[in-house]
FIMARRO-506766 format. One line per 10 residues: number of its first residue (from 1); their letters; for each residue x, y, z of C-alpha. Coordinates in steps of 0.001 Angstrom, whole numbers. Each point is the difference from the previous one (the first is absolute). Last residue first. Example, Ala and Ser with C-alpha at 12.3 -4.5 7.8 and 13.67 -1.06 7.14 Angstrom:
<sites>
2) sa) 13670,-1060,7140  -1370,-3440,660
</sites>
This chain:
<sites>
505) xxxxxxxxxx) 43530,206033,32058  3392,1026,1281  -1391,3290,2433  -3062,-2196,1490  2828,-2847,704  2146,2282,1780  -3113,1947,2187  -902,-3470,910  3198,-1143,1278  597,3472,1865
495) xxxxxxxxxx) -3685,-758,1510  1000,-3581,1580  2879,1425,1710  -1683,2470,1465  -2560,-2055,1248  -2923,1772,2241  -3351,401,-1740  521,-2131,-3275  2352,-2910,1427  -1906,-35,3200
485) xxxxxxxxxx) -3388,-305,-1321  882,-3145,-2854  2451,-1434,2781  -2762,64,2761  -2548,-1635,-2881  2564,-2683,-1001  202,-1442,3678  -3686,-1036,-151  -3419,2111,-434  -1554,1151,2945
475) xxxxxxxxxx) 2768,-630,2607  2434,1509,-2459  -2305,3056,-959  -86,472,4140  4013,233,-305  305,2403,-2802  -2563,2377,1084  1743,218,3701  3138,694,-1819  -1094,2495,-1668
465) xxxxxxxxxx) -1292,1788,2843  2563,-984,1725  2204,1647,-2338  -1859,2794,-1177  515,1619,3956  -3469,1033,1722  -20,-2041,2683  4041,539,507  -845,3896,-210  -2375,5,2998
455) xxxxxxxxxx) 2326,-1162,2116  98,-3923,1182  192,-1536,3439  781,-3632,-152  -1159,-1717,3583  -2419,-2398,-1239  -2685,1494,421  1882,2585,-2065  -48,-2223,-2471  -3481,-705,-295
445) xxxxxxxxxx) -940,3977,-149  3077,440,-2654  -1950,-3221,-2254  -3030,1220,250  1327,3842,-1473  1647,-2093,-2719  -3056,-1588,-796  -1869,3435,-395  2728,1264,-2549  -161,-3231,-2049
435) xxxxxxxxxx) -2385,1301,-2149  -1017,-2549,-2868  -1514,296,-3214  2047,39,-2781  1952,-2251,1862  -2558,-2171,632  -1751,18,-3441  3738,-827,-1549  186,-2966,2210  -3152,-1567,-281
425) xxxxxxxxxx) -3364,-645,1157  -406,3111,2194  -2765,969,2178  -1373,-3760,599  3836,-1306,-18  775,3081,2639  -2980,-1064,2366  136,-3483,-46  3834,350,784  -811,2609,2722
415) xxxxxxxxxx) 813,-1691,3101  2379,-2839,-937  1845,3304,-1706  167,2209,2478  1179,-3096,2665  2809,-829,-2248  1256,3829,-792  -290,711,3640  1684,-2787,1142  3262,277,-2525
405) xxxxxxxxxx) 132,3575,297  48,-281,4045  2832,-2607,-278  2589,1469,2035  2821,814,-2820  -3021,837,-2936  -1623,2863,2764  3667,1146,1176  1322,166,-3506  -3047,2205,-1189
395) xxxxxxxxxx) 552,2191,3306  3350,783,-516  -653,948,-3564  280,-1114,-3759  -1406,2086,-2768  2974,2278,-836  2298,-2832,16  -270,-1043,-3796  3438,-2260,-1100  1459,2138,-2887
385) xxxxxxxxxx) -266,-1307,-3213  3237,-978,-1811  -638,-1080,-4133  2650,-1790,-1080  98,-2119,2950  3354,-1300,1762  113,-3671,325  1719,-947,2969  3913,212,911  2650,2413,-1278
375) xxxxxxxxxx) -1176,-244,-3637  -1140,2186,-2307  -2241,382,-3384  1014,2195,-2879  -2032,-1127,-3088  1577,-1539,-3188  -3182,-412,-1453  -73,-4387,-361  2725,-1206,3056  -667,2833,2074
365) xxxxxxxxxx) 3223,1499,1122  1581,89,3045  1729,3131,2713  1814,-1114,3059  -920,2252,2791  2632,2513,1624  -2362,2852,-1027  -2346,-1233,2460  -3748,-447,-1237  -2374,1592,2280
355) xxxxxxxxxx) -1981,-1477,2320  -2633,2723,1052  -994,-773,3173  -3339,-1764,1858  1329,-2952,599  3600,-628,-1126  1257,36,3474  -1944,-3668,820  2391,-1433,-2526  3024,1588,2108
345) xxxxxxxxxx) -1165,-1767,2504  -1007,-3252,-1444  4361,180,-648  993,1811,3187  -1828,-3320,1845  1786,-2456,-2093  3183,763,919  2355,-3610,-619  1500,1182,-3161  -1113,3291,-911
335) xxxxxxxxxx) -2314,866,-2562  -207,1170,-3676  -3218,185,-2250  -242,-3679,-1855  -1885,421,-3303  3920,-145,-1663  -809,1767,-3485  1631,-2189,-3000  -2911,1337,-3014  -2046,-2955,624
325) xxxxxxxxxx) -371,522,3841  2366,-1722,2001  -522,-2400,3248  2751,-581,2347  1326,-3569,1038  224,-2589,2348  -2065,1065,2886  -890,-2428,2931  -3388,-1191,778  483,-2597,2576
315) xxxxxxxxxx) -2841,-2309,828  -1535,-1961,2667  -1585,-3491,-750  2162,-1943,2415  2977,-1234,-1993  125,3757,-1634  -974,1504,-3720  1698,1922,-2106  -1232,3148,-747  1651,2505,-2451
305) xxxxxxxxxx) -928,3733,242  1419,2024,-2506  606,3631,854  -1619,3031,-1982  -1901,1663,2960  -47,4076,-966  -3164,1142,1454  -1495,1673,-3278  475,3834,-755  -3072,1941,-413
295) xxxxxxxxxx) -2960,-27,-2230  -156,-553,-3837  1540,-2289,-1875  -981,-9,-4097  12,-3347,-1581  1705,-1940,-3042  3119,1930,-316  1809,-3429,230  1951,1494,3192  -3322,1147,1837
285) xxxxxxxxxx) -1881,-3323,-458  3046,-1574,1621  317,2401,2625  -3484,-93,747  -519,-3913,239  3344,-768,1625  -998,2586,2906  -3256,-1303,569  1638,-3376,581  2670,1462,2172
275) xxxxxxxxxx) -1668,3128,1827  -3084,2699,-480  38,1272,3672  1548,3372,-1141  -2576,817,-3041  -1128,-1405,-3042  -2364,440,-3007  583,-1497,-3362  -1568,1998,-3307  -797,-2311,-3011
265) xxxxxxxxxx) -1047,1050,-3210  -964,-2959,-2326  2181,-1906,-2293  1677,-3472,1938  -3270,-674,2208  -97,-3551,-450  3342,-1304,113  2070,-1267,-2378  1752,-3455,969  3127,-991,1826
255) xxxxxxxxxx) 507,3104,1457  3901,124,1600  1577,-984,3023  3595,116,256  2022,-1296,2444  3924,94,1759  965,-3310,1451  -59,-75,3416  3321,1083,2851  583,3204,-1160
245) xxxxxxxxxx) -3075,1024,-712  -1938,1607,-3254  -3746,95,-624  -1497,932,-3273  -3921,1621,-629  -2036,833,-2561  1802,-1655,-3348  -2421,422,-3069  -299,-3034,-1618  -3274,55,-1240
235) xxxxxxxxxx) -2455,3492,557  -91,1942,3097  -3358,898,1580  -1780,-3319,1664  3988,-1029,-143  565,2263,2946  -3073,-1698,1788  1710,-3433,-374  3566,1595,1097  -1626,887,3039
225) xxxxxxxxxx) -1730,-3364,545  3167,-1784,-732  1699,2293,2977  -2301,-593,2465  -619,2757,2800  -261,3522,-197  -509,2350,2732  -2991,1800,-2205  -665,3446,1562  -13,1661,-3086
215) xxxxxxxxxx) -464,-2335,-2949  -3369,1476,-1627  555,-692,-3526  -2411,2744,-2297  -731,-1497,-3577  -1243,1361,-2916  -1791,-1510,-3428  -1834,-2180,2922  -578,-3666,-803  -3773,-394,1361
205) xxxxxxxxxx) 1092,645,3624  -1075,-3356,351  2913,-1376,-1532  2265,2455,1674  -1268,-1561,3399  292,-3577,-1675  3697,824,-1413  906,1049,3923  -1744,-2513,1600  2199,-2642,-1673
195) xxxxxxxxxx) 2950,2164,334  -355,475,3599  -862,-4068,757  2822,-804,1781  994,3229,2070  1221,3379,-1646  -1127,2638,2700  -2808,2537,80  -988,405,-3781  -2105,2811,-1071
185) xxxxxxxxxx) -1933,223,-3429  -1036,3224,-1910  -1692,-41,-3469  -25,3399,-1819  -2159,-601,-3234  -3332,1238,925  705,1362,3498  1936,-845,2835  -1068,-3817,-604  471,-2407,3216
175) xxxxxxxxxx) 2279,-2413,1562  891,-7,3673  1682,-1817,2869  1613,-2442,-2511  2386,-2814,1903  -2658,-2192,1040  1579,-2304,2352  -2090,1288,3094  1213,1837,3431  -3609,-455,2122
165) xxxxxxxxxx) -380,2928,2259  1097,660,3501  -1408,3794,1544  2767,1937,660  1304,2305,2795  3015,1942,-528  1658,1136,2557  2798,2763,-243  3471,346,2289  1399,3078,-744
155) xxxxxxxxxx) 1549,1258,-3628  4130,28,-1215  -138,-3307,-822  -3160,-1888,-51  -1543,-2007,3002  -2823,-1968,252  -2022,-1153,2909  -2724,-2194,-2009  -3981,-663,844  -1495,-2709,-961
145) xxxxxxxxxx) -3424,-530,-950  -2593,-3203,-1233  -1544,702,-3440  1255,-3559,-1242  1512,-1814,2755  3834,205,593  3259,716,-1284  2809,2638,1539  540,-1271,3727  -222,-3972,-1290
135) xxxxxxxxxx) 1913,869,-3424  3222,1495,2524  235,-3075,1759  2389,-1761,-2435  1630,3544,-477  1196,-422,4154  -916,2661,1686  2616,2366,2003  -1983,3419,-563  -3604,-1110,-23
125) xxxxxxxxxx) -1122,2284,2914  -3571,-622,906  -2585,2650,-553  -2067,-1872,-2895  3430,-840,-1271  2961,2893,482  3053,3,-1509  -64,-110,-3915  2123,2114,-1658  -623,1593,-3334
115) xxxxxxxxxx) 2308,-557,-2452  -2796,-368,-2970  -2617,2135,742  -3341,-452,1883  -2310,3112,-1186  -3338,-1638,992  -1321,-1306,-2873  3653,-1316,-476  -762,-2243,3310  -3327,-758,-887
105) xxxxxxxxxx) 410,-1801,-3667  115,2247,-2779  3260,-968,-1636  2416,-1812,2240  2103,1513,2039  4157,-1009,-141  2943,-460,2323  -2120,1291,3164  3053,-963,2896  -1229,-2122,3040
95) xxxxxxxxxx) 2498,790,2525  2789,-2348,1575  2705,1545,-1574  -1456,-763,-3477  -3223,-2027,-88  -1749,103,-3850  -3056,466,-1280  -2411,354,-2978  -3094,2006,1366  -3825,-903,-865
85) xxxxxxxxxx) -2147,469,3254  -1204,-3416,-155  -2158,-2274,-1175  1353,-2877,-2262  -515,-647,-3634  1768,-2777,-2516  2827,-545,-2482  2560,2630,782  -341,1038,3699  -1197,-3714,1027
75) xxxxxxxxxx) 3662,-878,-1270  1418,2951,2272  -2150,-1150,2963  1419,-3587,-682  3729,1374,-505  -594,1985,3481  -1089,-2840,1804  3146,-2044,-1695  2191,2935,1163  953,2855,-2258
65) xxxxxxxxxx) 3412,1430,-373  974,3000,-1688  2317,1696,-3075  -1930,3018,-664  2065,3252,1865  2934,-1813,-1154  2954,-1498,2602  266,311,3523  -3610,-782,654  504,-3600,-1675
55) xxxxxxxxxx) 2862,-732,2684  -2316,1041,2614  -2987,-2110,-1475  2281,-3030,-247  875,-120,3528  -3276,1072,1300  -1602,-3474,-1554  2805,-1897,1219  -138,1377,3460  -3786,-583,-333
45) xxxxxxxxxx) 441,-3641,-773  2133,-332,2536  -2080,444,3201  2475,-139,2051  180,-1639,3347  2445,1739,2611  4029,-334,1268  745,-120,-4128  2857,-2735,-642  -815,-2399,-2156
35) xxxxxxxxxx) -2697,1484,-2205  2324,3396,274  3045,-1740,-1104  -1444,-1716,-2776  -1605,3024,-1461  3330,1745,357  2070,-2832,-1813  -2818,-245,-3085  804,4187,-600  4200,-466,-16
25) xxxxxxxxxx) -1197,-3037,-2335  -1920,2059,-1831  2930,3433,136  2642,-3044,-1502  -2399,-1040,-2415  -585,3646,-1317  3576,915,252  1600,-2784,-1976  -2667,546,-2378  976,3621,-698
15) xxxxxxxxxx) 4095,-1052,-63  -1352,-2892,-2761  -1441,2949,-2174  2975,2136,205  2581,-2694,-304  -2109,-939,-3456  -740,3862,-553  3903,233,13  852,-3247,-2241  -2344,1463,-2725
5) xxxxx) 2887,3090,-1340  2700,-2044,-19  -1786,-3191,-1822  -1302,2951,-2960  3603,1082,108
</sites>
């Protein structure tokens, strides 16, 4: 019986192989054909190259190719600092696709979202490049400009003009106390070093009782480093993530050690661009009960990247398996073979809506209280705050899109720094003391030099005003200081968290 019942996946298995060598040699006959045959010259490596990225773009919206330009760029990515505008890519159909924006740099300054499209350069149309050129249009000098064409579905063509920055390897955009035992810490993306800066930053922070985790907007990145951070909180053996695939051994990886922070109250924040890494982190700190999640629903990209390198130092990244959260929650939201566009798109839908939880989803429990959690894709939070619109405007987007904000704020602050740091020596001074009402009136007369007409109630709205407060308080004092005024005058997000932790201590 046991003989009976094996001799089918045998014939099975063989058939499968069959087929693959038969469709490679079917493949190996064509190439030699058209390098024997073609009336023109070819340049061949770019057929090869465009082979492999149209059979990658019929499958996941994350399996990709990267050429050995792209692999260096990627490797400076991780381990060192470029200047740029700070956008992951990818070419699909001949466009330069947004796949991911990294944390503060200019292009999510300026409201750049993943699945944007790319076709305009500094006025020249980019449709058709090749993605080896694409870090020549996008990279440049430090504090040089370039202005994008891009489109977004169901919107006209916008420009965005941005000012190049330097794209550093640290991984922590802020760190700071909220009050006297409410530390907060934000991480952008897991690189090489995030858990090392991460236990400094908290080390620093003089071991805060409490802890806010800023993971919104985090893309993701290593998975070591996100089970690293997860074991900051979890104690020994505690599984945080497994991946399953039918072609790779199934895994489990589990805290080797107890972590740091295993006691303390912990509330994580995320929102729609939280993804992968960021992803493994919350839902495995929500399944163990050991942090609160508060925010909105997180991107949804649970797929295992594998890459193998090629003869000529490109690289495939193909997945082999799905990521699960400790509880057996696929992270992966569902897509469409081969339709990557509909997938960033309906991504992009999410903003600014209520995502409620569909009755159809699959329903978990928390591995220590028993908790209801779901599935469906993402981490859902336990605590939903609805994204703010009520301070954003026409005329803010216009002023961050075309780079007005980012002059003005620049040249305000080169002008006055002497000034402000005489009048106020520190943060709290400033804001006690500060009146951005007369800034913002500046900043509308040196805008509409510029062609941006505003109405009397965009000078006056809280947002820019708040805004404006946040960003000179960041050229005073550091990166920190914005988040320190922005989370207390304008984030939602950040206030729920508070108003939990007041209410549980």
């Amino acid at each position: 019986m046991a003989v009976a019942m094996v001799l089918p996946w045998i014939v099975s298995a063989q058939s499968r192989g069959n087929e693959r060598i038969e469709q490679l040699r079917k493949f190996n006959s064509f190439y030699g054909l058209l390098t024997s045959s073609y009336v023109d010259t070819i340049d061949y490596s770019a057929l090869v190259d465009r082979a492999i990225v149209d059979v990658l773009e019929s499958l996941d919206p994350h399996s990709n190719y990267l050429t050995a330009d792209e692999m260096t760029a990627e490797n400076e990515r991780m381990e060192g600092s470029f200047s740029g505008i700070g956008v992951e890519f990818n070419v699909f159909a001949d466009t330069i696709i947004v796949v991911n924006v990294i944390g503060e740099a200019p292009a999510a300054s300026a409201g750049m979202l993943a699945g944007d499209r790319i076709v305009e350069v500094d006025d020249q149309n980019v449709v058709g490049t090749r993605r080896t050129d694409v870090p020549k249009l996008l990279r440049g000098p430090r504090g040089s400009r370039v202005k994008l064409g891009v489109v977004r579905r169901g919107q006209p063509l916008m420009y965005f003009t941005l000012t190049r920055d330097n794209i550093p390897i640290n991984t922590i955009d802020a760190a700071y106390m909220a009050n006297d035992s409410v530390g907060y810490i934000r991480v952008n993306r897991f690189a090489r070093t995030t858990s090392t800066e991460f236990t400094k930053a908290f080390e620093e922070l003089d071991n805060p009782s409490v802890l806010i985790l800023d993971l919104r907007g985090n893309g993701g990145g290593l998975l070591y480093e996100a089970i690293r951070l997860s074991n900051f909180f979890l104690p020994s053996g505690r599984l945080v993530v497994s991946t399953e695939g039918d072609k790779v051994p199934a895994q489990r990886f589990e805290t080797p050690i107890d972590g740091t922070f295993t006691e303390g109250t912990l509330v994580v924040l995320i929102d729609e661009s939280s993804a992968s890494a960021s992803e493994i982190v919350s839902g495995a700190l929500q399944d163990w009960d050991r942090a609160l999640i508060v925010g909105r629903p997180s991107f949804g990209k649970g797929l295992v990247q594998r890459q193998f390198m090629l003869d000529d130092g490109s690289a495939v990244r193909i997945t082999v398996s799905r990521y699960h959260t400790p509880s057996g929650r696929v992270i992966q939201r569902p897509f469409t073979l081969g339709d990557r566009e509909s997938y960033y798109q309906s991504h992009r839908e999410r903003y600014g809506r209520h995502d409620s939880i569909p009755e159809s989803a699959p329903r978990y429990k928390t591995l220590s209280l028993g908790r209801t959690v779901y599935g469906g894709g993402g981490i859902h939070p336990d605590v939903y705050v609805e994204r703010d619109t009520t301070n954003a405007s026409r005329y803010w987007a216009e002023l961050v899109r075309s780079g007005v904000l980012t002059d003005f704020v620049a040249g305000y602050a080169t002008n006055h720094r002497a000034e402000l740091l005489r009048k106020w020596s520190d943060l709290d001074a400033f804001l006690a003391g500060w009146d951005a009402a007369p800034i913002a009136t500046e900043l509308a007369a040196a805008a509409e030099k510029r062609g941006i007409k505003a109405e009397q109630n965009d000078i006056k709205n809280n947002g820019i005003i708040n805004q404006l407060t946040a960003l000179v308080a960041q050229k005073l004092w550091g990166t920190t200081a914005y988040y320190q005024v922005y989370n207390r005058l304008m984030d939602d997000d950040f206030k729920r968290a508070m108003e939990i932790i007041t209410k549980k201590m």
